[in-house]
N, CA, C and O of each residue as an XYZ file, in Angstrom:
748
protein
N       1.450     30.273     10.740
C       0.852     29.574      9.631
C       0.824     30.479      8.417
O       0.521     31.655      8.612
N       1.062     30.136      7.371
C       1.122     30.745      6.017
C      -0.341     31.014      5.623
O      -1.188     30.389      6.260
N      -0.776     31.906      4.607
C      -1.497     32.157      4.036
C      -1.530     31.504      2.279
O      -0.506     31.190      1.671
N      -2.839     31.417      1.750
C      -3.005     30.816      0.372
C      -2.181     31.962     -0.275
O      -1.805     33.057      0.143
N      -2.083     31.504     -1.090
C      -1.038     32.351     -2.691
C      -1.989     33.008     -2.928
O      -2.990     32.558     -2.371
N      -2.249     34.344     -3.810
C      -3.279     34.713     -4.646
C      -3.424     33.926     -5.570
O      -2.569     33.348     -6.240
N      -4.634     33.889     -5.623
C      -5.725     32.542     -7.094
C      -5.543     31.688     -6.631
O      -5.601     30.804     -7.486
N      -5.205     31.067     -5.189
C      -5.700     29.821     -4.825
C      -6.571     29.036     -5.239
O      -7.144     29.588     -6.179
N      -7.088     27.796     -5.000
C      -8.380     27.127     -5.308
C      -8.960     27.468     -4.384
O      -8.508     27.326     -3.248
N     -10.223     28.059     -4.668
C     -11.372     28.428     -3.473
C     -12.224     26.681     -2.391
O     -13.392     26.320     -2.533
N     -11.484     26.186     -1.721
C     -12.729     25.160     -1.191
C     -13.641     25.146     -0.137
O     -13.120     25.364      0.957
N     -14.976     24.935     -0.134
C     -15.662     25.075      0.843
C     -15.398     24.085      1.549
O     -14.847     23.012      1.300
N     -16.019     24.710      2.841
C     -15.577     23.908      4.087
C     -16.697     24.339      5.292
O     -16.997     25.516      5.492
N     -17.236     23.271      6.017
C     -18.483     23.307      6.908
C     -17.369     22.838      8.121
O     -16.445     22.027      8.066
N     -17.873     23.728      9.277
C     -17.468     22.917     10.422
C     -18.733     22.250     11.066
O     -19.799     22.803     11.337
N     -18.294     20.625     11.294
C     -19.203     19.937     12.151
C     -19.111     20.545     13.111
O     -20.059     21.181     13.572
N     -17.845     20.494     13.694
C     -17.235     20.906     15.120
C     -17.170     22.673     15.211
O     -16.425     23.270     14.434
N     -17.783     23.228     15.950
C     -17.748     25.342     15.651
C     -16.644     25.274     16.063
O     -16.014     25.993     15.288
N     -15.797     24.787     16.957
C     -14.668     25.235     17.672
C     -13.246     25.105     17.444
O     -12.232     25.475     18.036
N     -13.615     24.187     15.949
C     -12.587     23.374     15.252
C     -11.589     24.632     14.486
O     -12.106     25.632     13.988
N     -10.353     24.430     14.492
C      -9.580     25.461     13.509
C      -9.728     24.908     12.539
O      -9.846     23.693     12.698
N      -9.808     25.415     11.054
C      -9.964     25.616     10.133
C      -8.440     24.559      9.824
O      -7.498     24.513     10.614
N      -8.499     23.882      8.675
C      -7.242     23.068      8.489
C      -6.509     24.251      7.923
O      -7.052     25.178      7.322
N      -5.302     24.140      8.157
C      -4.385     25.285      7.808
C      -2.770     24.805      7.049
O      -2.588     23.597      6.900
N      -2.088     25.405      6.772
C      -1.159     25.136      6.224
C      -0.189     25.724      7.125
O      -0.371     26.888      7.484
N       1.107     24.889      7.655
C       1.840     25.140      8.703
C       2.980     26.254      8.323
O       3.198     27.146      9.142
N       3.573     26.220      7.321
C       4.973     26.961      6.466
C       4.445     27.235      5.131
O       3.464     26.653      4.668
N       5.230     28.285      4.422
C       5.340     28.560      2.834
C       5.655     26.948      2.348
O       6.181     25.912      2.754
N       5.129     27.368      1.488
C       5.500     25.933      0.668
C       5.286     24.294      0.640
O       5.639     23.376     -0.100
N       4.318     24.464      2.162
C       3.632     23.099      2.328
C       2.642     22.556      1.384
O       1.643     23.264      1.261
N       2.663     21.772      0.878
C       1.562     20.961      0.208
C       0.203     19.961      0.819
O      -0.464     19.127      0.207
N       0.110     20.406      2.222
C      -0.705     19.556      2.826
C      -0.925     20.611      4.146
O      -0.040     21.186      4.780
N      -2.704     20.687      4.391
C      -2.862     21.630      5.353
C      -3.502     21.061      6.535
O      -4.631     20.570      6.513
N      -2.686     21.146      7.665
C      -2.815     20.233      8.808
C      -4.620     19.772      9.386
O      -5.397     20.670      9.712
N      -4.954     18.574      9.415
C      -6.411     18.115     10.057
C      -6.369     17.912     11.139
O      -5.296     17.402     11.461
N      -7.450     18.153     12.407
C      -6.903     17.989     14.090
C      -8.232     17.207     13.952
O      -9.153     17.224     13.136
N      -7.908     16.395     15.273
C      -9.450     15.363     15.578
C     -10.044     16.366     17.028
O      -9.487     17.129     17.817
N     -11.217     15.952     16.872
C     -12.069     16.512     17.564
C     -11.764     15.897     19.002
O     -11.847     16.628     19.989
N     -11.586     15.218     19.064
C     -11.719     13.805     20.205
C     -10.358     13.527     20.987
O      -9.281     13.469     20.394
N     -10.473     13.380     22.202
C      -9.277     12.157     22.688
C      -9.713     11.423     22.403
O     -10.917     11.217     22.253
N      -8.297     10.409     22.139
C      -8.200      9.425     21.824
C      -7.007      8.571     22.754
O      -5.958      9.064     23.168
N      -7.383      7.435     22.918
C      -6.055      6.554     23.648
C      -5.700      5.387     22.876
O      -6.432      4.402     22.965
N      -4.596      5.354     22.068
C      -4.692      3.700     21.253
C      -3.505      3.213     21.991
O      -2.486      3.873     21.783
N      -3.372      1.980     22.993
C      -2.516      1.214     22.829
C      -1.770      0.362     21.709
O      -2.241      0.701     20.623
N      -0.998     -0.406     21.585
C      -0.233     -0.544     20.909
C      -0.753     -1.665     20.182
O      -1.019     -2.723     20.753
N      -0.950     -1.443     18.642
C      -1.827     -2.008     18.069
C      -3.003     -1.882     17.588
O      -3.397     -2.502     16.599
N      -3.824     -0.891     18.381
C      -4.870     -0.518     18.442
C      -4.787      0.488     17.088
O      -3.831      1.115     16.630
N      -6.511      0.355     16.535
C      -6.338      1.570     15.724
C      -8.225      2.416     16.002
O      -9.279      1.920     16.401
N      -7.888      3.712     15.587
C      -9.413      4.476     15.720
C      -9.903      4.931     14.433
O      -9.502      4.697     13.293
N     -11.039      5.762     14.956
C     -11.632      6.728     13.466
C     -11.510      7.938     14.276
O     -11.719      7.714     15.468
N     -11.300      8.866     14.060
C     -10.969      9.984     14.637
C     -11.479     11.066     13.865
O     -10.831     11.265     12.838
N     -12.391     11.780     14.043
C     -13.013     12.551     13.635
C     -12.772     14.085     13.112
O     -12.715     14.609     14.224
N     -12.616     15.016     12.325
C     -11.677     15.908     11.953
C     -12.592     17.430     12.444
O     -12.099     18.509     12.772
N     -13.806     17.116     12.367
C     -15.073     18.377     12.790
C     -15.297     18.942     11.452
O     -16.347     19.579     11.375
N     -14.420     18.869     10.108
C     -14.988     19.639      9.188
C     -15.926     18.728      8.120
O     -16.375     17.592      8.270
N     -16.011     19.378      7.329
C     -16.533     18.706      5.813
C     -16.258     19.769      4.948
O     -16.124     20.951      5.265
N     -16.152     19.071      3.387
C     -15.402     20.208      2.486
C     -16.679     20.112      1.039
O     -17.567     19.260      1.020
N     -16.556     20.786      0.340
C     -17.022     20.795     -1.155
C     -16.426     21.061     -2.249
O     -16.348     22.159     -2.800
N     -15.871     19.772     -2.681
C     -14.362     20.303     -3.483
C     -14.937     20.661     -4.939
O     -16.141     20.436     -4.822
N     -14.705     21.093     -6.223
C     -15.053     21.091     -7.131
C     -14.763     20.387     -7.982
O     -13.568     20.117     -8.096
N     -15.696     19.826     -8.888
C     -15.187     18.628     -9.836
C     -13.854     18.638    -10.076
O     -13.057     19.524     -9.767
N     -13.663     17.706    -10.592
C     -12.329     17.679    -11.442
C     -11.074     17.647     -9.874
O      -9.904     17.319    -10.074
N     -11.449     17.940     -8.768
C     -10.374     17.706     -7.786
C     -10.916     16.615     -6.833
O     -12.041     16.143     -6.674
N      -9.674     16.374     -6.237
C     -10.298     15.103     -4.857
C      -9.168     15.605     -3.499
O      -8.171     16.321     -3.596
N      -9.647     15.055     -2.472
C      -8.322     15.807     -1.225
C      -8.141     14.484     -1.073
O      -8.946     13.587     -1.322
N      -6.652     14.373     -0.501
C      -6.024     13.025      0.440
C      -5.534     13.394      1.512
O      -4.964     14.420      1.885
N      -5.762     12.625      1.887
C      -5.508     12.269      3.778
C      -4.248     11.488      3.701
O      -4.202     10.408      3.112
N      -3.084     12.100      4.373
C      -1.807     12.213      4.528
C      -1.398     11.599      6.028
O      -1.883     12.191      6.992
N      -0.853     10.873      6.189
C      -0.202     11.281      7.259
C       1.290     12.310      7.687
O       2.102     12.849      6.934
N       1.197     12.282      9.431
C       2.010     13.311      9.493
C       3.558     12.640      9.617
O       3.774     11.732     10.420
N       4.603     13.182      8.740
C       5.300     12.099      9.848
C       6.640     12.332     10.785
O       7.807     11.941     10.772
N       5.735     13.275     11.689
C       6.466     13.468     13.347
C       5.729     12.437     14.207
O       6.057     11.981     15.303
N       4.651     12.177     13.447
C       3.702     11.385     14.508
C       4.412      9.839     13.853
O       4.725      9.113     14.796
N       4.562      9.529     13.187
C       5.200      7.962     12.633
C       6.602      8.073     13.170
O       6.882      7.187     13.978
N       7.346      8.762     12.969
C       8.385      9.068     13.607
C       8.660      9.198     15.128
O       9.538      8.490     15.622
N       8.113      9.873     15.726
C       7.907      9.529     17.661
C       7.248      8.909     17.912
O       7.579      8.038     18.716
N       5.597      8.944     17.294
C       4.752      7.909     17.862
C       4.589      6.435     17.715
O       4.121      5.472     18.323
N       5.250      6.754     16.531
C       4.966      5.038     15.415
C       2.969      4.661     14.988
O       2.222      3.725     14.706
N       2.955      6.491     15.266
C       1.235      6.381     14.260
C       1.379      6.669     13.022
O       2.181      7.542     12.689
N       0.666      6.022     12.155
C       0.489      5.630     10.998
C      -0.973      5.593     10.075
O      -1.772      4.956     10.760
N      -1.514      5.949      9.022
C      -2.886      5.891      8.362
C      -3.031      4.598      8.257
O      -2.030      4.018      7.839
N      -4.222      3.751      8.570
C      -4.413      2.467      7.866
C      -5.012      2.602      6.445
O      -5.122      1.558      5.802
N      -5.346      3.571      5.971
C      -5.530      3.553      4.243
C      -4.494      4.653      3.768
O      -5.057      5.685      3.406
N      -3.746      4.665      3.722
C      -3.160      6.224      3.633
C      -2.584      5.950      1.957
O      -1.802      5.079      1.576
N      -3.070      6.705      1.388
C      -3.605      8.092      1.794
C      -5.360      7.745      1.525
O      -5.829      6.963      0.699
N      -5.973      8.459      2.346
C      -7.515      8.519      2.252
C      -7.597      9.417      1.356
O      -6.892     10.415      1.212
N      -8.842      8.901      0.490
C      -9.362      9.737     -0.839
C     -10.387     10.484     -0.320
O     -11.057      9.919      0.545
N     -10.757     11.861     -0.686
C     -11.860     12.310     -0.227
C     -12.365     12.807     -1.544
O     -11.670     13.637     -2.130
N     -13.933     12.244     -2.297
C     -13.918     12.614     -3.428
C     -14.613     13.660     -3.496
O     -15.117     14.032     -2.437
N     -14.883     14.509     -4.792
C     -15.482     15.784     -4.866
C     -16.734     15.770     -4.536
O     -17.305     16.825     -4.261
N     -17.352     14.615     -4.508
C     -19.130     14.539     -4.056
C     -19.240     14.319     -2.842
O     -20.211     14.518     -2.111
N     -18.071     13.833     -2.570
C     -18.560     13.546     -0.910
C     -18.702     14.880      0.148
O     -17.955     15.847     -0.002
N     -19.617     14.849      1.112
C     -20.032     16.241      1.938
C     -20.028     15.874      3.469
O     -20.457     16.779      4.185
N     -19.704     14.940      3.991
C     -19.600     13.988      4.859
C     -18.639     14.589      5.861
O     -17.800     15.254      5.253
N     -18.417     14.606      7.370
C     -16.865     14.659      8.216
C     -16.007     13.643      7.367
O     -16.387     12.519      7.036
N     -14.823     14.201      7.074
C     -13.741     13.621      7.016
C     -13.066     13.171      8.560
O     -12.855     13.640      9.678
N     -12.906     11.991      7.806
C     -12.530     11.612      9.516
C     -11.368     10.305      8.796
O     -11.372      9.785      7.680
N     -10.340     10.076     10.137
C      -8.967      9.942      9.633
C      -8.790      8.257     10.457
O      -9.073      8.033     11.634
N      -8.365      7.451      9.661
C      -8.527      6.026     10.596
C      -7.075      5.804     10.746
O      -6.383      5.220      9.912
N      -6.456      6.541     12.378
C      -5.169      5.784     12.574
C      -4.871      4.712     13.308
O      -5.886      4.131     13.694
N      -3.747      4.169     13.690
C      -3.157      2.882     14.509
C      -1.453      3.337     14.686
O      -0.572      3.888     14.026
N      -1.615      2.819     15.796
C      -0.306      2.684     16.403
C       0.666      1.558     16.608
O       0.838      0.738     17.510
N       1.136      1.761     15.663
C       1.957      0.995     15.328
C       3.963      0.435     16.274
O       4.973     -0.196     15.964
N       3.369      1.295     17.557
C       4.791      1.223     18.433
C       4.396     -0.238     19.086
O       3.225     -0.509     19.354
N       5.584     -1.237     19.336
C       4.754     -2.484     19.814
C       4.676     -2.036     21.527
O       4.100     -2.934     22.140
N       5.074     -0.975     22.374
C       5.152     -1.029     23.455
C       4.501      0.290     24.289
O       4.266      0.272     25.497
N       4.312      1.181     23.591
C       3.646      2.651     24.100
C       2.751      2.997     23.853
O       2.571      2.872     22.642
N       2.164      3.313     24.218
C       0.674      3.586     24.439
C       0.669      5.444     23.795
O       1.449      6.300     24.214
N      -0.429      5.684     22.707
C       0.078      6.983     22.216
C      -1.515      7.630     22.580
O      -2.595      7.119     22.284
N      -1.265      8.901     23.306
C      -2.564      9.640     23.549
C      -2.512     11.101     22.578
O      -1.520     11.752     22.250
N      -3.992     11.346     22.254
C      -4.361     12.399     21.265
C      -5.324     13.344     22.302
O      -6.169     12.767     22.986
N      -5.208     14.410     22.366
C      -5.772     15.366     23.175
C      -6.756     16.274     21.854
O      -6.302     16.276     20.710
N      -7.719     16.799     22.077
C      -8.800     17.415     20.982
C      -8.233     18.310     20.487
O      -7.602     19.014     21.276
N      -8.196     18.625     19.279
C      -7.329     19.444     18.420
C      -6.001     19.138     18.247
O      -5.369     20.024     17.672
N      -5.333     18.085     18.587
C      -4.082     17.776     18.166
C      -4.322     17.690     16.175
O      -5.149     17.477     15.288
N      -2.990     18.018     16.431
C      -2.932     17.631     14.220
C      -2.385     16.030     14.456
O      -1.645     15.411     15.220
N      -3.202     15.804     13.354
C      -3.293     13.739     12.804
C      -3.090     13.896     11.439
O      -2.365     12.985     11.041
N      -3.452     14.741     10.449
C      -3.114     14.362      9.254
C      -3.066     15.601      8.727
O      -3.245     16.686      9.281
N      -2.757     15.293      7.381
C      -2.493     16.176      6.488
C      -3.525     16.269      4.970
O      -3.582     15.281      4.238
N      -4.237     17.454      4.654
C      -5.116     17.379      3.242
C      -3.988     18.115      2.386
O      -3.307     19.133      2.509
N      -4.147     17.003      1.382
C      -3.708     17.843      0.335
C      -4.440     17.729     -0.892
O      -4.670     16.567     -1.224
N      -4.889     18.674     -1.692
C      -6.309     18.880     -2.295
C      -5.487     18.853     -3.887
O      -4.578     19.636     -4.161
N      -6.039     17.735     -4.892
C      -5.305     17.865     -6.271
C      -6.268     17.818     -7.083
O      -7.404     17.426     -6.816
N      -5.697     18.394     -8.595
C      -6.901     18.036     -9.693
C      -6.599     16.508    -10.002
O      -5.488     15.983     -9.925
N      -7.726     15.922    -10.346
C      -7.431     14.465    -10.856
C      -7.766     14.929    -11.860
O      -7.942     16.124    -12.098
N      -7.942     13.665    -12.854
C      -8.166     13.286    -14.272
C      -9.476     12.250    -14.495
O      -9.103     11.093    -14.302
N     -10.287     12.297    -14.694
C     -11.078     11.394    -14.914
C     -10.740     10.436    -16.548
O     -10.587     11.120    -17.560
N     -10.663      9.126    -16.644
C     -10.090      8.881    -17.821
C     -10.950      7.700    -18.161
O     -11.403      6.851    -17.394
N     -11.074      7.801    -19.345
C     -11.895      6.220    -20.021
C     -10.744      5.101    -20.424
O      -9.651      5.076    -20.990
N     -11.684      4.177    -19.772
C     -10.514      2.462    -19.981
C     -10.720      1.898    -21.154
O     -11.764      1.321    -21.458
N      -9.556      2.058    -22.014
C      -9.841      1.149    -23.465
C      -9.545     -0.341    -23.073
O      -8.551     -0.411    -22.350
N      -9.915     -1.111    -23.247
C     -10.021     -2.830    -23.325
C      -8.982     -2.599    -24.733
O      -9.055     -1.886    -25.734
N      -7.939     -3.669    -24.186
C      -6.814     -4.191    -25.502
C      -6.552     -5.556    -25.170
O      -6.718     -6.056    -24.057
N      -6.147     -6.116    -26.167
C      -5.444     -7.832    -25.769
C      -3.870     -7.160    -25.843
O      -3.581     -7.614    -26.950
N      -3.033     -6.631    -25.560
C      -1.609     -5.957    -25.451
C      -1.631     -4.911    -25.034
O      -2.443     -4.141    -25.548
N      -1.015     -4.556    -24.248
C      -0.240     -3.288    -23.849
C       1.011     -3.165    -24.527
O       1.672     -4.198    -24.634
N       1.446     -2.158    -24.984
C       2.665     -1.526    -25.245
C       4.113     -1.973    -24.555
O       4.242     -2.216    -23.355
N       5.038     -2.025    -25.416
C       6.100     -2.541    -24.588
C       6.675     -1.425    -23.943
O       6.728     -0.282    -24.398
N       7.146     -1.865    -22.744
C       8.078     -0.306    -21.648
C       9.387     -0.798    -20.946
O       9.413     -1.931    -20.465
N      10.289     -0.111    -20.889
C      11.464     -0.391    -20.374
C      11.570     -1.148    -19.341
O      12.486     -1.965    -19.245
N      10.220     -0.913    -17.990
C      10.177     -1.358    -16.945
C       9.668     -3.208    -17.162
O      10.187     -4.189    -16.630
N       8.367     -3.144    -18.234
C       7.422     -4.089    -18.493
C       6.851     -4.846    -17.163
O       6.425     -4.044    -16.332
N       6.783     -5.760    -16.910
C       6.288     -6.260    -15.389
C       7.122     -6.215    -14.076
O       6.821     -6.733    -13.000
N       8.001     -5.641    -14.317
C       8.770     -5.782    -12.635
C       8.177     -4.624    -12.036
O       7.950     -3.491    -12.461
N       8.001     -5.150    -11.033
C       7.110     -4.597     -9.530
C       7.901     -5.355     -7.942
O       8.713     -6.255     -7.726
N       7.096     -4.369     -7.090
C       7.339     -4.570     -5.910
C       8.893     -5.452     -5.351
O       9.150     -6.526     -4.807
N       9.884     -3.915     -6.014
C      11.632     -3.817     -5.961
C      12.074     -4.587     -6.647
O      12.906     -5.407     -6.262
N      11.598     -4.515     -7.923
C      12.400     -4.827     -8.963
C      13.234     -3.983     -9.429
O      13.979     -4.459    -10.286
N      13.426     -2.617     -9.117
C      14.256     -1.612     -9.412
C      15.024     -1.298     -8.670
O      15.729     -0.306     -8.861
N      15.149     -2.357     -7.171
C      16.316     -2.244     -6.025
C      16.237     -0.887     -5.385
O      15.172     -0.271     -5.337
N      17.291     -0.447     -4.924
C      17.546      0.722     -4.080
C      17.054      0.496     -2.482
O      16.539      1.312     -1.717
N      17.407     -0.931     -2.264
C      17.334     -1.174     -0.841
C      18.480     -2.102     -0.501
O      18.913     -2.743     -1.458
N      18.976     -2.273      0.509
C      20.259     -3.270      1.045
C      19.370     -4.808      0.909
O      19.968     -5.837      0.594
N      17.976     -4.792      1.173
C      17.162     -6.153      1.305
C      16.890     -6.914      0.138
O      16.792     -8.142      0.149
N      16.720     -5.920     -1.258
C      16.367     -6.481     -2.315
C      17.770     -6.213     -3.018
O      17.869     -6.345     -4.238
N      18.643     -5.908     -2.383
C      19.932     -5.062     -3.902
C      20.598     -6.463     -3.992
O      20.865     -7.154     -3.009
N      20.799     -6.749     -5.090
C      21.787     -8.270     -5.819
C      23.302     -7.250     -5.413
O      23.348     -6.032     -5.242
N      24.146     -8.003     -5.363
C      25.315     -8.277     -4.630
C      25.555     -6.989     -4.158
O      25.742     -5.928     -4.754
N      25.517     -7.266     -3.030
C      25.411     -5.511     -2.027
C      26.220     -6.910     -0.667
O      26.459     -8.106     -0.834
N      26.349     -6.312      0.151
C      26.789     -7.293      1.499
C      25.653     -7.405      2.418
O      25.179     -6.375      2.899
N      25.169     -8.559      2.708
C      24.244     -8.638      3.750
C      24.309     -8.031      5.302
O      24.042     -8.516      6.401
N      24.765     -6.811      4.879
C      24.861     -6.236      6.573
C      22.910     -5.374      6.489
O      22.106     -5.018      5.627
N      23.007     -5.417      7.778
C      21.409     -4.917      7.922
C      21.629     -3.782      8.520
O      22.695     -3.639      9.117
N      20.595     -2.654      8.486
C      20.243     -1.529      9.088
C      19.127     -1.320     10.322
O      17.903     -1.339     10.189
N      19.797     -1.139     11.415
C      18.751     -0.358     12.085
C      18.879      1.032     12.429
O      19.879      1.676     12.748
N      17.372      1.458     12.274
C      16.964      2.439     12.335
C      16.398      2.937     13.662
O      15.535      2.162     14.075
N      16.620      4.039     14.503
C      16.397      4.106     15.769
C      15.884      5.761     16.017
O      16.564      6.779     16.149
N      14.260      5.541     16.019
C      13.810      7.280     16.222
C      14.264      7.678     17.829
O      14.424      6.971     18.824
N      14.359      8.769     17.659
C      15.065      9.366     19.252
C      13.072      9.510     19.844
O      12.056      9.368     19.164
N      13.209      9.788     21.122
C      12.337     10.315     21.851
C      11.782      8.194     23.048
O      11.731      7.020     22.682
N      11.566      8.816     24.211
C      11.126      8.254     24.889
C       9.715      8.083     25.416
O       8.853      8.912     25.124
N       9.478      7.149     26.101
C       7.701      6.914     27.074
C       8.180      7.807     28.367
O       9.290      7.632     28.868
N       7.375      8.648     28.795
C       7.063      9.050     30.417
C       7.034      8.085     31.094
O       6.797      6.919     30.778
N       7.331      8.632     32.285
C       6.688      7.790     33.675
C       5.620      6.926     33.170
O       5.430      5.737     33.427
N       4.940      7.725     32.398
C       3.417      6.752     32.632
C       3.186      5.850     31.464
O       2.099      5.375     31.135
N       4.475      5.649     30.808
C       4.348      4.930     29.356
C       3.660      5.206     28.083
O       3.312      4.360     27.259
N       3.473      6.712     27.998
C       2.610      7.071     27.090
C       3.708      7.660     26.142
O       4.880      7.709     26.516
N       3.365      8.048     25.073
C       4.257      8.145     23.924
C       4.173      9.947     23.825
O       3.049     10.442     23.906
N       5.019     10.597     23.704
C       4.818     12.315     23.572
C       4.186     12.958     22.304
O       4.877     13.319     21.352
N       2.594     13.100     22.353
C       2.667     14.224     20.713
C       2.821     15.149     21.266
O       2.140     15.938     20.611
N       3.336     15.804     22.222
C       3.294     17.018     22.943
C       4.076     18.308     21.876
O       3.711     19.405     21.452
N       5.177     17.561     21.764
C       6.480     17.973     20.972
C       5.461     18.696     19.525
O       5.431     19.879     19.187
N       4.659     17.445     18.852
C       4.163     17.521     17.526
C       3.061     18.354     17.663
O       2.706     19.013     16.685
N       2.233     18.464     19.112
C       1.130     19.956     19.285
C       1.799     21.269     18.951
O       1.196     22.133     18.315
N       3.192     21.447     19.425
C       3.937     22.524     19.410
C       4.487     23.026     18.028
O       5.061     24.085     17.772
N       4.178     22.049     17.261
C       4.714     22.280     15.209
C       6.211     22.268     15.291
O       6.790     23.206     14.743
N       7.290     20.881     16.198
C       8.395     20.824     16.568
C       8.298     19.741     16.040
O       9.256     18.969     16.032
């Protein structure tokens, strides 16, 4: 695991949990420092939890952390954040705790205590005042939303209707459970 840069941002951090590692940053150059849940957990398919992280933080104004997911775990497991990214704001002093679901329709995915589930990554925001206008400004984009700018085979105008599937490698055990084993190991 890497160490902070010099002049990092200093953030406090309480462990609920004493036994909990400290969220850490896995490589140079990561932007998000891994969160483990305290808890097993078992979600069948579909299922989703709150999963508990053991810490709490005290960020300083002007910043907020988000809750990331990981994605070796969306990728083998087909786990996923149901708010993702979770806001954690500077007042809050609370466990951060991480609400996933499993999203594989057929495997059953198990979490052993201290597995990594998410990812913090801690930014300055902006706090900003809302001016009330009858117009907004004109912009190149103006109202197109949700793939109006294409770059998919589903939404692209004359592209050929051939479809893509996508197929993550890794299998269920004997016992139909899904492997984070691989993702305990930082593989």
């Amino acid at each position: 695991m890497s160490a902070p840069r010099p002049g990092a941002l200093e953030v406090l951090i309480r462990r609920v949990d004493p036994d909990v590692p400290l969220p850490a940053y896995e490589h140079p150059g990561d932007a998000g420092a891994d969160l483990r849940t305290t808890e097993a957990c078992e979600l069948a398919p579909g299922e989703r939890a709150v999963l508990p992280t053991g810490v709490s933080v005290a960020l300083p104004e002007g910043y907020a952390a988000f809750v990331h997911p990981r994605s070796g775990l969306a990728a083998r497991c087909g786990v996923a954040l149901v708010n993702a990214p979770g806001t954690v704001d500077a007042g809050y002093r609370g466990e951060i705790k991480v609400i996933v679901v499993n999203l594989d329709p057929r495997g059953t995915v198990r979490f052993e205590r201290f597995d990594r589930i998410a990812q913090l990554v801690v930014q300055q925001v902006e706090r900003v005042r809302f001016v009330s206008v009858a117009e907004l400004p004109p912009s190149v984009r103006a109202e197109g939303g949700f793939g109006s700018t294409g770059g998919h085979a589903a939404v692209d105008e004359g592209k050929s209707g051939t479809s893509v599937q996508a197929a993550v490698g890794g299998t269920a055990g004997g016992n139909r459970y899904a492997s984070v084993v691989s993702d305990r190991e930082g593989q």
